[in-house]
C-alpha positions, 0 to 999 in steps of 0.5 A: 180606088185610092191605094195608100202605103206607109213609108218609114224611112231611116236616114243619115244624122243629121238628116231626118229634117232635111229628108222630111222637107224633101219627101213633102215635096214629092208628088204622091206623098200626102204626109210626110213626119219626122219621128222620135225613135227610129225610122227617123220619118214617115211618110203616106203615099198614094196612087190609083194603084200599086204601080202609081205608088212606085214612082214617089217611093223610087222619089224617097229611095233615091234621096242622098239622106236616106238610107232605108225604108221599109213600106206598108201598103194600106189595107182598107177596111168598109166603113173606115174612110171617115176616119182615114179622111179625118186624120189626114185633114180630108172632107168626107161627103 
């Protein structure tokens, strides 16, 4: 079972666009976003499990634009992969 977590990430100004084309570029990020408001980005990371997810959020916490992040693992609830595969662009059978 996939494992997903939800990294915001706080970064120097100017930065946030810079961090967010860095952290898409890291293998186990989904999506990365810049936001309005802070944390100046999100991203979606995923991994088989828990220890598969530490080495792209180790990835985002060492880039030299980010000062913070703070990380949500995903909680799945039965029957809402469909819609979890709809927001990120995914074909469900």
């Amino acid at each position: 079972m996939v494992v997903q977590a939800y990294v915001f990430v706080t970064t120097r100004n100017p930065g946030p666009r810079a961090a967010c084309r860095a952290i898409r570029k890291i293998p186990g990020v989904v999506r990365a976003d810049a936001l309005f408001g802070g944390p100046a980005v999100i991203a979606i990371v995923e991994g088989q499990d828990l220890a598969e997810m530490d080495a792209p959020i180790d990835a985002i916490v060492q880039l030299p634009m980010v000062i913070d992040t703070e990380t949500h693992v995903v909680r799945q609830i039965e029957g809402e992969d469909r819609v979890r595969d709809r927001i990120l662009g995914r074909r469900s059978p």
